[in-house]
N, C-alpha and C positions, 0 to 999 in steps of 0.2 A: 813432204817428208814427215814422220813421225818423230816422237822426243829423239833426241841424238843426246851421247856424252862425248864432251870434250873437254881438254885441260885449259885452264886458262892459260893465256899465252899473251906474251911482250909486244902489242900491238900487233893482233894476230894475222894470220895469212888470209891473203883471198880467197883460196879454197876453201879454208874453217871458217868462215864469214858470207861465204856462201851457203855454205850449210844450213850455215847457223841462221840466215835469214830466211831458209828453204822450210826451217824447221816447225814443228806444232809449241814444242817446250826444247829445252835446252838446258843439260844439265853435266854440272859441273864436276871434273874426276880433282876431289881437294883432299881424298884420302889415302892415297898413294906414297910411294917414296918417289924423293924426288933423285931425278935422271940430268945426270950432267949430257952439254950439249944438244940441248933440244931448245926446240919455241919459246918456252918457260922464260929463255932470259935473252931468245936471241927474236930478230926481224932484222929483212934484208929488206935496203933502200935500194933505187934505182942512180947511180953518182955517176960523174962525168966520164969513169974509168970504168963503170960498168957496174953489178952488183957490189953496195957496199953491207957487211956488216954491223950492226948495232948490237951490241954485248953487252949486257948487267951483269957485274961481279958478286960474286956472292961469298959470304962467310963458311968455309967451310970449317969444319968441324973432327973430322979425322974420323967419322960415323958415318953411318947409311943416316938420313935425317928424312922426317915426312915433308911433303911438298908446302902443308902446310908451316912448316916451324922452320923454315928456311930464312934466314935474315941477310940485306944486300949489305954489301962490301961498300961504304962510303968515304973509305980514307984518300980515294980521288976522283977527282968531277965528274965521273962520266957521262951525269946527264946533261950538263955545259956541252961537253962536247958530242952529245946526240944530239943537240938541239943544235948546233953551229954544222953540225953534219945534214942536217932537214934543210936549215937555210941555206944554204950551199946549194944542194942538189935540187930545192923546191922554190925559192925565192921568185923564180921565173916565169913558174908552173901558173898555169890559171888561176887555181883559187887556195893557194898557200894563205895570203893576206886576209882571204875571208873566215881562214879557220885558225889561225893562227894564236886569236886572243885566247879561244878555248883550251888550244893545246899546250900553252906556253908552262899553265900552271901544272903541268906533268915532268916538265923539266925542270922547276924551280921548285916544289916543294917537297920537305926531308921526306924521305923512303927510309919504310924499315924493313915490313915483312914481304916478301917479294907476292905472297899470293894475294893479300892486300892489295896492294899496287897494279898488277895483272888484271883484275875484279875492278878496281876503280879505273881504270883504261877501260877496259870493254865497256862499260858503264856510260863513258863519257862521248867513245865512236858510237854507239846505238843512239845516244840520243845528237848525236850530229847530224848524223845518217837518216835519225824519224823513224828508225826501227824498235817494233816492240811488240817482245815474246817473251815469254811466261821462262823464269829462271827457276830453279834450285840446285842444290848440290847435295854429293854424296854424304853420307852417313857412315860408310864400310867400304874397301877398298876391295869389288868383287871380279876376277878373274878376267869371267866367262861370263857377263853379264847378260841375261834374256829378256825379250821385250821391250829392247830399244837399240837404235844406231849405233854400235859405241864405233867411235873414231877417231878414239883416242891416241890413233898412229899419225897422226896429223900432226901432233907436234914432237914429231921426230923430225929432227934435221939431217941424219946420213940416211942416203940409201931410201931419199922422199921420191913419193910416187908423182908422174907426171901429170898433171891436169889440161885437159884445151879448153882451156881460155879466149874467150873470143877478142881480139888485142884494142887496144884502146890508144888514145893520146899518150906518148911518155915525152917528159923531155927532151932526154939523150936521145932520143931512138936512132936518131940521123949518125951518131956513134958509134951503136954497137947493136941497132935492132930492137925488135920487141920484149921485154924480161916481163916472162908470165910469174905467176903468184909471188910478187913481191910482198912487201905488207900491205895491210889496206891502207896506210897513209899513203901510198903512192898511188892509188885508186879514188884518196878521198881526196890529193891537190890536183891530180886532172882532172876528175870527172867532176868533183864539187855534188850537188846537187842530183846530179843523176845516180851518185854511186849506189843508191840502194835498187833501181830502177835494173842498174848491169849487174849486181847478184844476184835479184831475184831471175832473170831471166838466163843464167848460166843453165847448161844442162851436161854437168859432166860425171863422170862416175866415181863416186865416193866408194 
């Protein structure tokens, strides 16, 4: 696949992570307004009840605000209780224990600017993963962008398009079945080691 854009996103989906390991370069939409309800501040776990939610509150402002200048909402713990919601749902999981130490410091230290934060995640799953491709990001926020992937509809959360995923290990499955494109944490405590191995050989239609 050639450069693609996408936005950064809140431990992003399988599908964008697919992509994005499919990709030559990868470049980032940081010049935008930002869109309530999307990727940006959500990822879905796989829990003992089925998909759960993971939600970043954000400072709203009473204005349209850019994606960039967005700041999180810290007046209660939420990433305490993102991280007691991994353990719950992953503790079991094959190799939660082996990734654990690296992901811990994402739920322990202060968050400010949300695109910051998003950027420093991705940052942290590619080098878990052993993936590496060439990054930049926007300059201008253009429309109708030509001469690249944009896929920037990827982190929309209504009305998201279906991907076939080829299914894997999940916890719960004995539950409630297979839940395709969760986040890649739920790809990175089954599969561990292989997970870069099952994105690059997806072949589904972006």
């Amino acid at each position: 696949m050639e450069s693609i854009l996408v936005h950064p996103t809140y431990f992003p989906s399988i599908a964008q992570m697919v992509a994005v390991s499919q990709a030559k370069k990868v470049i980032f939409e940081v010049s935008g307004n930002y869109q309530k309800q999307s990727y940006r501040t959500r990822a879905y776990i796989a829990h003992s009840n089925g998909r759960l939610l993971l939600n970043v509150p954000i400072k709203h402002t009473g204005e349209r605000q850019k994606t960039k200048d967005v700041i999180v909402e810290n007046e209660f713990p939420w990433q305490s209780q993102h991280w007691k919601s991994l353990e719950t749902a992953y503790r079991t999981s094959p190799f939660f224990e082996f990734y654990e130490d690296e992901l811990y410091p994402l739920f322990k230290q202060p968050v400010s600017g949300l695109l910051d934060h998003n950027m420093h995640i991705f940052n942290v799953i590619c080098e878990l993963i052993e993936l590496e491709v060439p990054l930049s990001q926007t300059k201008e926020y253009i429309k109708q962008p030509t001469d690249i992937v944009n896929l920037r509809y990827l982190a929309k959360a209504k009305n998201e398009k279906t991907f076939q995923l080829t299914p894997y290990y999940q916890v719960f499955e004995t539950n409630h079945g297979f839940l395709p494109n969760l986040s890649i944490l739920d790809l990175l405590f089954n599969e561990g080691p292989n997970t870069l191995n099952y994105l690059q050989q997806q072949d589904i239609q972006l």
